[in-house]
KEKE-3310 file (N, C-alpha, C; in steps of 0.2 Angstrom, whole numbers, plus 5000, padded with zeros to 4 digits):
npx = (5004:5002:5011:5001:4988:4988:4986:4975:4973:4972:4962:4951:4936:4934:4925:4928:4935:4950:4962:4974:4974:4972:4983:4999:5003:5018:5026:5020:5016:5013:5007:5001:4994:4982:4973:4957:4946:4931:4920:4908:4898:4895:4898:4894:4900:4910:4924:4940:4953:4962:4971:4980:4988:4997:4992:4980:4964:4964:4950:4949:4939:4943:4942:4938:4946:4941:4930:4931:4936:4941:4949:4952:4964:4961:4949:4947:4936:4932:4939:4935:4934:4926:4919:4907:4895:4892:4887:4888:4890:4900:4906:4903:4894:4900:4912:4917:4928:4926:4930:4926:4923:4922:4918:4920:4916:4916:4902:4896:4892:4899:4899:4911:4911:4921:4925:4934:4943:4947:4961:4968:4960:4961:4976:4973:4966:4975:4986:4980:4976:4989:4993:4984:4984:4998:4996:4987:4998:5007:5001:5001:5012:5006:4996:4991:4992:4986:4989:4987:4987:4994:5006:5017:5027:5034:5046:5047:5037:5037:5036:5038:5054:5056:5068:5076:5081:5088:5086:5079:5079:5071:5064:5050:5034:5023:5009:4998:5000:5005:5017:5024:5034:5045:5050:5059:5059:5065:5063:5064:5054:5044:5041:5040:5035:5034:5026:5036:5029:5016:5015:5006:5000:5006:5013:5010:5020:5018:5031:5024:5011:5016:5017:5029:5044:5047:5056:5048:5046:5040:5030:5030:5036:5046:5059:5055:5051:5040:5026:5017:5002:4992:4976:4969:4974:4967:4972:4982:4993:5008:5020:5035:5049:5066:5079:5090:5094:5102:5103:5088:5089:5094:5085:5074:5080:5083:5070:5063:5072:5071:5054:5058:5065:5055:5046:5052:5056:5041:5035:5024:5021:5024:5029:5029:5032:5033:5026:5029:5020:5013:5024:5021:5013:5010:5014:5005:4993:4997:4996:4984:4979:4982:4974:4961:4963:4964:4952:4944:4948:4944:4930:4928:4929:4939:4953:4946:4938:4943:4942:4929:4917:4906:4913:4921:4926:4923:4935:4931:4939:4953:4952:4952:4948:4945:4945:4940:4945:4935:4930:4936:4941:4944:4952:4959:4966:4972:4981:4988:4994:5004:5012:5019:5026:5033:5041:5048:5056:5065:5073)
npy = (4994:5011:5026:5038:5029:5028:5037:5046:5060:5071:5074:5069:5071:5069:5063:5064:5054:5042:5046:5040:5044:5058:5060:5068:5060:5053:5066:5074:5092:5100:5117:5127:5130:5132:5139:5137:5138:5137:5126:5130:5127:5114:5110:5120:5132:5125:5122:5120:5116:5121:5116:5121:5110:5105:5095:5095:5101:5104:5101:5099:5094:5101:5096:5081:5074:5062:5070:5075:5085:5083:5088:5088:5097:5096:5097:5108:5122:5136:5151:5160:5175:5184:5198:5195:5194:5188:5176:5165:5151:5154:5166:5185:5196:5200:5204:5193:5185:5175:5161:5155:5139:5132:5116:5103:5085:5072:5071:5079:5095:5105:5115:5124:5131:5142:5149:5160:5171:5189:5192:5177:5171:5179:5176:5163:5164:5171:5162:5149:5153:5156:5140:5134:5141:5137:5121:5121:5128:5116:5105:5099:5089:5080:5075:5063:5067:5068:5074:5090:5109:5114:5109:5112:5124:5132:5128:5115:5115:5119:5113:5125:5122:5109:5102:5096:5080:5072:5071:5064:5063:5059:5049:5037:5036:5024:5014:4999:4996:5009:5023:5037:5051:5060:5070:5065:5065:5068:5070:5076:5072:5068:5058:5064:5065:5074:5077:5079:5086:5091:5099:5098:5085:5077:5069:5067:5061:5059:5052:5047:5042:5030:5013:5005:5004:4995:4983:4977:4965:4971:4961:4970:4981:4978:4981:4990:5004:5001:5011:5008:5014:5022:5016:5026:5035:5028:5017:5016:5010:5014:5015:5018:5021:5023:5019:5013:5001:5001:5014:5012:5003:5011:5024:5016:5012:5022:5030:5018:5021:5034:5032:5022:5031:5041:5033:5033:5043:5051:5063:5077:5089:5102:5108:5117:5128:5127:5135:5141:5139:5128:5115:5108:5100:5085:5079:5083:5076:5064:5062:5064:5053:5044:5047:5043:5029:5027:5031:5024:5009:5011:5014:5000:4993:4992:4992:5004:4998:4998:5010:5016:5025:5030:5036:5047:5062:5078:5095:5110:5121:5117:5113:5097:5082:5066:5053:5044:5035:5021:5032:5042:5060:5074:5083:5074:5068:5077:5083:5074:5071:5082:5079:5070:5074:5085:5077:5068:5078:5081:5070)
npz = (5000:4994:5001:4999:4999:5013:5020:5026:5032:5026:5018:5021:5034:5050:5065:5083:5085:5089:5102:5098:5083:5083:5086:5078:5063:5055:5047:5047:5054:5066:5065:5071:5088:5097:5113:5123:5115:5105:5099:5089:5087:5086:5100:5110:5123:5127:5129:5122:5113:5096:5082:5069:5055:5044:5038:5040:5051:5069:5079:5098:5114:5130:5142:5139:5126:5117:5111:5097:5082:5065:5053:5034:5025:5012:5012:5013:5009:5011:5020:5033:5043:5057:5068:5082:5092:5109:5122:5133:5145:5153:5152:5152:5143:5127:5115:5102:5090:5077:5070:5052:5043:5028:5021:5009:5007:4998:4993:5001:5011:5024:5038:5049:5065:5075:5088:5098:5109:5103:5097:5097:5088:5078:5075:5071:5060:5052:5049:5047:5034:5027:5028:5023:5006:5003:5004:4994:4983:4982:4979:4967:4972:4978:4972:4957:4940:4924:4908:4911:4911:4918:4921:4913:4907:4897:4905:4915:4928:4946:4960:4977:4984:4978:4967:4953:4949:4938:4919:4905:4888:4872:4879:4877:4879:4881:4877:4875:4859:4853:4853:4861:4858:4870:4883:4901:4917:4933:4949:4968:4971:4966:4948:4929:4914:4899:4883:4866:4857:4861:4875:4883:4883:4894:4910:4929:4942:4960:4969:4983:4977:4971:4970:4965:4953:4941:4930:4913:4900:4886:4873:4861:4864:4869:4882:4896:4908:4922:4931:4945:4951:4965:4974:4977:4967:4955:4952:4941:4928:4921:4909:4901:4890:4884:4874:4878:4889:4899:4905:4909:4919:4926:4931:4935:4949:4954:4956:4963:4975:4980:4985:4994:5002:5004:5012:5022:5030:5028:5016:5013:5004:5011:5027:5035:5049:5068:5080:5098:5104:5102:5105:5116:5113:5108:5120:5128:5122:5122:5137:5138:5132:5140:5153:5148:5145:5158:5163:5156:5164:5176:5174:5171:5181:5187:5200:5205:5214:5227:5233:5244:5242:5249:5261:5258:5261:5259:5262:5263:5267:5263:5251:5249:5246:5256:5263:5278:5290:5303:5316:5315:5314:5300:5308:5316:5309:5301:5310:5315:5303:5303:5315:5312:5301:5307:5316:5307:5299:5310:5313)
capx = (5000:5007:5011:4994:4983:4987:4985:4968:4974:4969:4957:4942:4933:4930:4922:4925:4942:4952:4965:4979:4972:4973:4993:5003:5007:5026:5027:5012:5020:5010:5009:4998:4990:4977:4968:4951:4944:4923:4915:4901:4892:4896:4900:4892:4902:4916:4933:4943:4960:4963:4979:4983:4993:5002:4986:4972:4963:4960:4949:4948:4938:4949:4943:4936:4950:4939:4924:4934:4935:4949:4947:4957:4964:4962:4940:4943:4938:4932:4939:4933:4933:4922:4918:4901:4893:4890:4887:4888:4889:4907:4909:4899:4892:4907:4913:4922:4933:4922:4930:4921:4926:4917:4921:4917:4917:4910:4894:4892:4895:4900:4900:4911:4912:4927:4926:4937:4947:4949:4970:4969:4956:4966:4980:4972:4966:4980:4990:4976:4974:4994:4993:4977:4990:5003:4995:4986:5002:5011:4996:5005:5017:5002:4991:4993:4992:4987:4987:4987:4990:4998:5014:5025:5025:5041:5051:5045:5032:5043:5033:5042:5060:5057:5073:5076:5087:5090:5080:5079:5078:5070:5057:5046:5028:5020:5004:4997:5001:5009:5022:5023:5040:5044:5056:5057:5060:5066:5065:5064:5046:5039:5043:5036:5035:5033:5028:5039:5024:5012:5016:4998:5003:5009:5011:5016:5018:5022:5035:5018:5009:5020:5017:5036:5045:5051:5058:5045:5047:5035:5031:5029:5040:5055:5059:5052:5049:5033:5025:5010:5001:4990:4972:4966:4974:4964:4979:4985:4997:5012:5024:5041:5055:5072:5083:5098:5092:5106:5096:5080:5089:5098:5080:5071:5083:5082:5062:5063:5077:5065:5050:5062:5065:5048:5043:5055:5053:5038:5035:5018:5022:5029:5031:5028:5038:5029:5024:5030:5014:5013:5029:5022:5007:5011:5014:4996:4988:5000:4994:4975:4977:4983:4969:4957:4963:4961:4945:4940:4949:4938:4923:4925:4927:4948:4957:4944:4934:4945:4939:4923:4914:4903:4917:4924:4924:4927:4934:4931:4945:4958:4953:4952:4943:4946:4944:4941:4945:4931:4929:4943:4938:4948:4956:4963:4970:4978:4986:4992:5002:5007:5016:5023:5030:5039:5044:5053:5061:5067:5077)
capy = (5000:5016:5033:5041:5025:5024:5045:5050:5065:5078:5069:5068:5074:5062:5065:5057:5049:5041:5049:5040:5047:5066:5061:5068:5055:5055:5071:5078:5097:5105:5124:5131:5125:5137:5135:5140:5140:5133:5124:5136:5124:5107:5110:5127:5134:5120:5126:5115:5117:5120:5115:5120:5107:5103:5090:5097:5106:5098:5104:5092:5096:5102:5091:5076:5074:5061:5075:5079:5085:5083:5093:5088:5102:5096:5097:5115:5125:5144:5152:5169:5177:5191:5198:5191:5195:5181:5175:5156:5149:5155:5173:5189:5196:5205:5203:5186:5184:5170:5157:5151:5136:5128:5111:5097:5081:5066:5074:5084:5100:5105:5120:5122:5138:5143:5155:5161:5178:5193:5191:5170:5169:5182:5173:5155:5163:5171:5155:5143:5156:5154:5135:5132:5142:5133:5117:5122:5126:5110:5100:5095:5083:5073:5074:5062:5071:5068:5082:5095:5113:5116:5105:5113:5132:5134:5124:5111:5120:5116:5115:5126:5119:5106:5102:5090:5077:5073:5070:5061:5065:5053:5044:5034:5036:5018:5011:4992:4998:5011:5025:5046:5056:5065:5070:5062:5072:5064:5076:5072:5073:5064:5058:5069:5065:5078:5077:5084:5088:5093:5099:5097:5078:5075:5064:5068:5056:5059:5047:5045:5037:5024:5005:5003:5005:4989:4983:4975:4964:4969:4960:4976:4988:4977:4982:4997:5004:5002:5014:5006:5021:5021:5014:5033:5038:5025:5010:5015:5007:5017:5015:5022:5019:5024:5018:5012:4997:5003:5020:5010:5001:5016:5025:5012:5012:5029:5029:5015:5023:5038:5029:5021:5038:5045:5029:5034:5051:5053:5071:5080:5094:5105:5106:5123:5129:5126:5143:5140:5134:5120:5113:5103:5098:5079:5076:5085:5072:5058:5062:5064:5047:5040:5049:5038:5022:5027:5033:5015:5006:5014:5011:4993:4991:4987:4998:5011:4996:5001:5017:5018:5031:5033:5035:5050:5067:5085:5096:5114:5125:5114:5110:5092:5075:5062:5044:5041:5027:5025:5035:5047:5065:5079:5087:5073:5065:5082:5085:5067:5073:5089:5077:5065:5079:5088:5072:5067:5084:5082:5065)
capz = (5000:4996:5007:4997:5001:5021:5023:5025:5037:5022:5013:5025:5039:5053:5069:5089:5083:5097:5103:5094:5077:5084:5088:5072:5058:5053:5041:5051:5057:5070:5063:5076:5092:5101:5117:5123:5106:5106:5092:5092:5082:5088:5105:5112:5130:5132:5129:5116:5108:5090:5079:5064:5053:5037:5033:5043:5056:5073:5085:5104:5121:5135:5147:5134:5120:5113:5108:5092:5075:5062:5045:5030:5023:5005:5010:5015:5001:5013:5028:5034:5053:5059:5073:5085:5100:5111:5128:5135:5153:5156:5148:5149:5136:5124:5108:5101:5084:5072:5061:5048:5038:5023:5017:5005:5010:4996:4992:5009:5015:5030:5039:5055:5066:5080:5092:5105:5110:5098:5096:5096:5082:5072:5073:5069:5054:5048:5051:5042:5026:5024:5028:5015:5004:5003:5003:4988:4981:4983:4977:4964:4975:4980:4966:4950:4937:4919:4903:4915:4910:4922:4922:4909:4903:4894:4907:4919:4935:4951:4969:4981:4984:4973:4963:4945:4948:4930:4914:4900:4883:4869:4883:4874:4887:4879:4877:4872:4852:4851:4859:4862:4863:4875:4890:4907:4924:4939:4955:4972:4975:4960:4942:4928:4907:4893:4878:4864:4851:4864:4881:4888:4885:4899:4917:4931:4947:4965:4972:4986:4973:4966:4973:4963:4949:4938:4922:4911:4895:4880:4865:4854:4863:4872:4889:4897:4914:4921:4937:4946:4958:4971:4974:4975:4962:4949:4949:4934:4925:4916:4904:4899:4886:4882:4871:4881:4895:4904:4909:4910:4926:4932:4933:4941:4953:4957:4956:4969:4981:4980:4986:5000:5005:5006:5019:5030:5031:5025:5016:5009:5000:5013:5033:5040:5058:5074:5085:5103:5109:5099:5105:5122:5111:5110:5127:5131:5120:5126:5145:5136:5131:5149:5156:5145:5148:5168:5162:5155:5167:5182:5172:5171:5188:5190:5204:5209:5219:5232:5236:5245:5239:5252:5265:5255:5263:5255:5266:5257:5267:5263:5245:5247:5248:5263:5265:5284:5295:5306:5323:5313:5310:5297:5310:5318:5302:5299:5319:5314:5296:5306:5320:5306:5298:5310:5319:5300:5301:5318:5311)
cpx = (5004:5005:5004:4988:4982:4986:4979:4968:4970:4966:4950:4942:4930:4928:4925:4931:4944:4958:4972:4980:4973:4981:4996:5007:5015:5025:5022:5016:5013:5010:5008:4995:4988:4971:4962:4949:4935:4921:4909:4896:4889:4894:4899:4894:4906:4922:4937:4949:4959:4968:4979:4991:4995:4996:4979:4971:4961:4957:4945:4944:4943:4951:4942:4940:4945:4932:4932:4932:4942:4947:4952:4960:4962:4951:4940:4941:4936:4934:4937:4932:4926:4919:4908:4903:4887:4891:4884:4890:4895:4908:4902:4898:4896:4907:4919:4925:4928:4925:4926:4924:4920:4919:4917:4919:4914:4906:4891:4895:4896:4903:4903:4913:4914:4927:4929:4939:4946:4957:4970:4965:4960:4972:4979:4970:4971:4985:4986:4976:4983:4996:4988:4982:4994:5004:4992:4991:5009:5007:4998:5011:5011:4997:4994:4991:4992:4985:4984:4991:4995:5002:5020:5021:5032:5046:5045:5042:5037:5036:5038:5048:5061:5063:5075:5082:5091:5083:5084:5076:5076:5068:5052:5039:5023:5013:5003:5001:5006:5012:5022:5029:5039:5051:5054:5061:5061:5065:5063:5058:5040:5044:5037:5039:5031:5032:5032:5033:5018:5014:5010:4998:5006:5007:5016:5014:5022:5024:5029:5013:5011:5022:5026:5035:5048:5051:5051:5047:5042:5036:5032:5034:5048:5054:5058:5051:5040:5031:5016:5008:4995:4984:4967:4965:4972:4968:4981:4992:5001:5020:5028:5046:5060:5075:5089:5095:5095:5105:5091:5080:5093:5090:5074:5074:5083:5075:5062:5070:5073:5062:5052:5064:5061:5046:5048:5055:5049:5035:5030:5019:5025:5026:5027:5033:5029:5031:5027:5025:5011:5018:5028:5013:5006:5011:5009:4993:4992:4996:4985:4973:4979:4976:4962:4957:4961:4955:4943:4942:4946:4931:4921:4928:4934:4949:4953:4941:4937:4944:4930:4920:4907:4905:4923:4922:4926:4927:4936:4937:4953:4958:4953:4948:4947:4943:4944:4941:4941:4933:4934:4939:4944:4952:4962:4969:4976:4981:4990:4997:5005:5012:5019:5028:5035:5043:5050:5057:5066:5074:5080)
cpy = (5006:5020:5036:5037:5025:5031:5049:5056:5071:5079:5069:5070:5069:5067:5061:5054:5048:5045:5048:5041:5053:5065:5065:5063:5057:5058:5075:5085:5100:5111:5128:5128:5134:5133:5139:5143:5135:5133:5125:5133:5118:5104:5116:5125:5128:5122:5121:5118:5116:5120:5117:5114:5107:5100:5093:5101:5103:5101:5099:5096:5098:5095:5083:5076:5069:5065:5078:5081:5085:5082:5091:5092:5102:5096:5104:5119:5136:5144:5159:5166:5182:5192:5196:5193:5189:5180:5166:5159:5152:5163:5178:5190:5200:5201:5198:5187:5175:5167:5152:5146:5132:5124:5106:5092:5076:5071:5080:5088:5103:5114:5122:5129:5138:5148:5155:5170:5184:5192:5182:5171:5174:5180:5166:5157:5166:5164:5150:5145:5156:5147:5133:5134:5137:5125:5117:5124:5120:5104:5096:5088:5079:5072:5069:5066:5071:5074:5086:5101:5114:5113:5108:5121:5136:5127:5121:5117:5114:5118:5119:5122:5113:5106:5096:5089:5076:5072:5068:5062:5057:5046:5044:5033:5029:5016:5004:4991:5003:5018:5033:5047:5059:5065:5068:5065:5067:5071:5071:5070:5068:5064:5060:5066:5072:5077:5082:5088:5092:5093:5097:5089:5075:5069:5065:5064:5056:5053:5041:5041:5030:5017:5003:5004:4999:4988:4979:4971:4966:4968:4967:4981:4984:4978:4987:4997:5004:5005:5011:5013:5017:5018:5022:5036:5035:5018:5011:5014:5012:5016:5018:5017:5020:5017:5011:5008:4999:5010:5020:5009:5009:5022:5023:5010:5018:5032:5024:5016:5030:5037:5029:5026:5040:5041:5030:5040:5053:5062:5073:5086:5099:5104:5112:5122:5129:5132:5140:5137:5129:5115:5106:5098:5089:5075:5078:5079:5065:5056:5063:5056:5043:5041:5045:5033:5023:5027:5025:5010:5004:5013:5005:4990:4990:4994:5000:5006:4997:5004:5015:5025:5036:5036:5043:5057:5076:5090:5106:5120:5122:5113:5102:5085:5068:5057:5043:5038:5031:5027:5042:5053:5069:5081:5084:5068:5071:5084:5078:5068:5076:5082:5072:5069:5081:5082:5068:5072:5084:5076:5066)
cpz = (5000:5002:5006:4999:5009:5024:5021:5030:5033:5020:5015:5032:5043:5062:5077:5087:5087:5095:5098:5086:5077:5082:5080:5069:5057:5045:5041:5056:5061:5070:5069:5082:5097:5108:5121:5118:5107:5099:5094:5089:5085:5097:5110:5118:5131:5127:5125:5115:5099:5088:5072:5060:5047:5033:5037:5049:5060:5080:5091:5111:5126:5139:5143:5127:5115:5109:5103:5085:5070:5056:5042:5028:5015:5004:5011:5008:5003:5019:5029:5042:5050:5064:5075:5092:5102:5117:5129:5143:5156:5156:5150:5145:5133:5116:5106:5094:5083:5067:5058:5043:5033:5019:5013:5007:5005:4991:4997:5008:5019:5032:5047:5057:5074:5082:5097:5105:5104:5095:5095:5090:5076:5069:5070:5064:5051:5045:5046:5036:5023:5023:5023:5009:5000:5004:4998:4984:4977:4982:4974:4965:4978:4977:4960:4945:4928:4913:4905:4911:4915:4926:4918:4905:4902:4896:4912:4927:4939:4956:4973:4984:4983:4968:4959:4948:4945:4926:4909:4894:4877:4873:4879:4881:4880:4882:4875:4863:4851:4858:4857:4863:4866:4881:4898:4912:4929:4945:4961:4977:4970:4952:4935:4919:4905:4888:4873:4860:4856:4871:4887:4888:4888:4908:4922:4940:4953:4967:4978:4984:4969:4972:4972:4958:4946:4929:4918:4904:4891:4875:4859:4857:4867:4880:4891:4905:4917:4931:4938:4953:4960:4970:4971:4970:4955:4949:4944:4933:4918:4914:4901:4896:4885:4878:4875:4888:4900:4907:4912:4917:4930:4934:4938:4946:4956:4960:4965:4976:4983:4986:4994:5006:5009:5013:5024:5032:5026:5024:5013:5007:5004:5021:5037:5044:5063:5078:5092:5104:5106:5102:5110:5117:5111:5114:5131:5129:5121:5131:5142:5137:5136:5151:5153:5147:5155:5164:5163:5160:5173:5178:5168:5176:5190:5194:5209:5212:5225:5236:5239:5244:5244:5260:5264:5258:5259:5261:5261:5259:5265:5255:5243:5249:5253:5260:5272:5286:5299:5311:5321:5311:5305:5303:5316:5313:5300:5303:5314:5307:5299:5311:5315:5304:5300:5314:5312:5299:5304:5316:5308)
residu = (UNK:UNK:UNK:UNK:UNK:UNK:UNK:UNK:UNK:UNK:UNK:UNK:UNK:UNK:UNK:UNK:UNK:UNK:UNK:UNK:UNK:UNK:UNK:UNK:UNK:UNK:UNK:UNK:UNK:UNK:UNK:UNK:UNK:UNK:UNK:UNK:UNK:UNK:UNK:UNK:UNK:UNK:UNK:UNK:UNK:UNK:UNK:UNK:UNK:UNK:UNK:UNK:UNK:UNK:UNK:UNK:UNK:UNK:UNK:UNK:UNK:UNK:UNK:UNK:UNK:UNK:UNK:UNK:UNK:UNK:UNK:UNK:UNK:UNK:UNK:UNK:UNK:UNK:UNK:UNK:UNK:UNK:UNK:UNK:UNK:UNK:UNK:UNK:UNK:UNK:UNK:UNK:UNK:UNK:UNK:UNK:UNK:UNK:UNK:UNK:UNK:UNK:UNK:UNK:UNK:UNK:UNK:UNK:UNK:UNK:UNK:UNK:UNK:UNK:UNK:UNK:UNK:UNK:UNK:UNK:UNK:UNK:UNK:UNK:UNK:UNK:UNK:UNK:UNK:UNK:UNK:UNK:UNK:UNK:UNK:UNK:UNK:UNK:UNK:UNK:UNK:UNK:UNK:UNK:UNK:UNK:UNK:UNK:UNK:UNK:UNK:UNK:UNK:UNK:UNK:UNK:UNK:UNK:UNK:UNK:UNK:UNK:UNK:UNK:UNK:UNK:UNK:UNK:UNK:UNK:UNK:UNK:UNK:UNK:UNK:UNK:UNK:UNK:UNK:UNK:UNK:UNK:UNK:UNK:UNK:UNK:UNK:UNK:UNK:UNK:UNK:UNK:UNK:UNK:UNK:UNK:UNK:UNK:UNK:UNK:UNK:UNK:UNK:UNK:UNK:UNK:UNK:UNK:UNK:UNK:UNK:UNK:UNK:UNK:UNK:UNK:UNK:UNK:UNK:UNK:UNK:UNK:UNK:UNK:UNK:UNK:UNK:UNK:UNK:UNK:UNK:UNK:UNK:UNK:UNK:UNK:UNK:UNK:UNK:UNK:UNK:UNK:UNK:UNK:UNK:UNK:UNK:UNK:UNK:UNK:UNK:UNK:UNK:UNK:UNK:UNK:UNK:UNK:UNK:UNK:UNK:UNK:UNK:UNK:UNK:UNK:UNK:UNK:UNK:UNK:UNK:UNK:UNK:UNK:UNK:UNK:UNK:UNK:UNK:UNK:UNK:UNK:UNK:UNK:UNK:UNK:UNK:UNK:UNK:UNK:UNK:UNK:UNK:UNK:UNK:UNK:UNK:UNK:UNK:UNK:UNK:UNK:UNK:UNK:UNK:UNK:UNK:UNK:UNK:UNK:UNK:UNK:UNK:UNK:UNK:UNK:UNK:UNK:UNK:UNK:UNK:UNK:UNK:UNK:UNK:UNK:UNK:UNK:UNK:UNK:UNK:UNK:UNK:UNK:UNK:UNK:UNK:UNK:UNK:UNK:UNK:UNK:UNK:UNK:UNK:UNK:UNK)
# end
């Protein structure tokens, strides 16, 4: 399975996902992370966190990380703020900063809306309108792409810091019957044909989509490279030729050293930098997901039957809850730390 078939991060909109789904996949960058942010639609007056990422927008309860949402970027298609006056359980009544996002999803569409502070919401959308951006720029490294204008216009379109490794001149692009000149591009993001007669003839194939790259025998054309791509992008099956066998293997070597690349450090078009307050971000949804398991492990009765429950005291100037043994009150429980204390000092 390729890198494009196992990364539904940007792809789709899912809803409630466990925790280890929020975690950031490897090539997954954390651009933005925001906190007291309310999905004013979803979730009206509970305090959430929102992130900005490289594949999508993820917005989690404070207290409930399982209450989430996690946006692909590739369904966003509008973002707009604006200011709203609004009052919930927490807040007076004042004026909040409003994001509005509008997605596609299938057949659906989705309308999600994020409210918090005036200064946090202006920076989540500035930060989501340069990350939407710049994902839509880069589309091209995670798109297949066939007779597309907008692959060659003069010389070869490059994605941001995209650079040709080599290229091949007099690449036969093969069919059952017959064959199309053309020039062959190797870069380190994908492999891209030209034609010579027709520039709009073209093919162009991120590294992300390619199952492998192997040598081929055909009756009618000889030996040839052949690139199988992803489930997403169709299966299709393509074909290239050179002259010289001895290029055909030094290409398909290259293609699959590539590839090999990619799955170990997986890369989607570009990275962003992470803000300060994104940085402890994984170790909040780490301890999210501890807190979980406790959760479920207490509500299937392991540990917490220890605790009697009706035994439990709350003592409100102190801030905290008691367990007494009987005949025992609060204030001889706490005489009794106070002489422990000072007697462990004393030694």
């Amino acid at each position: 399975m390729t890198l494009a078939d196992r990364t539904w991060q940007d792809r789709e909109i899912r809803f409630d996902i466990s925790v280890l789904s929020l975690k950031p996949i490897d090539g997954e960058t954390i651009i933005c992370r925001r906190s007291r942010v309310e999905d004013s639609k979803g979730n009206t007056s509970i305090s959430g966190v929102l992130m900005v990422t490289n594949l999508r927008i993820i917005w989690h309860s404070e207290k409930n990380t399982r209450s989430n949402i996690s946006i692909g970027n590739g369904c966003v298609k509008v973002i707009t703020s604006s200011m709203a006056e609004r009052k919930n359980r927490e807040t007076a009544l004042g004026m909040n900063e409003v994001l509005y996002i509008v997605c596609r999803y299938g057949e659906a569409k989705f309308e999600f809306i994020f409210s918090s502070q005036y200064q946090t919401a202006i920076e989540i959308y500035q930060i989501a309108q340069e990350t939407m951006s710049m994902y839509s720029r880069t589309s091209i490294l995670r798109q297949v792409r066939l007779r597309s204008s907008s692959i060659f216009t003069d010389s070869l379109v490059l994605a941001p810091n995209e650079e040709i490794i080599c290229f091949v001149e007099g690449t036969w692009n093969v069919t059952a019957e017959q064959g199309t000149l053309g020039t062959f591009y190797l870069t380190r993001r994908r492999a891209v044909w030209i034609a010579l007669c027709n520039s709009v003839y073209n093919a162009s194939i991120p590294y992300m989509h390619v199952q492998r790259a192997e040598l081929r025998v055909s009756k009618v054309h000889g030996t040839m490279i052949v690139l199988e791509t992803s489930e997403i992008s169709g299966s299709l099956i393509l074909g290239f030729k050179v002259d010289s066998e001895k290029k055909l293997g030094e290409i398909s070597k290259e293609i699959n050293f590539q590839i090999s690349e990619l799955e170990r450090k997986p890369f989607f078009g570009f990275e962003g930098k992470n803000d300060n307050s994104s940085l402890n971000n994984e170790a909040q949804i780490n301890a999210s997901n501890e807190e979980d398991e406790i959760s479920t492990r207490n509500a299937q009765g392991t540990d917490i039957n220890t605790i009697q429950i009706d035994k439990l005291v709350f003592h409100e100037p102190l801030g905290l809850c008691f367990e007494l043994a009987d005949n025992t009150s609060i204030e001889k429980a706490w005489d009794e730390a106070v002489k422990h204390n000072l007697r462990s000092n004393n030694s």
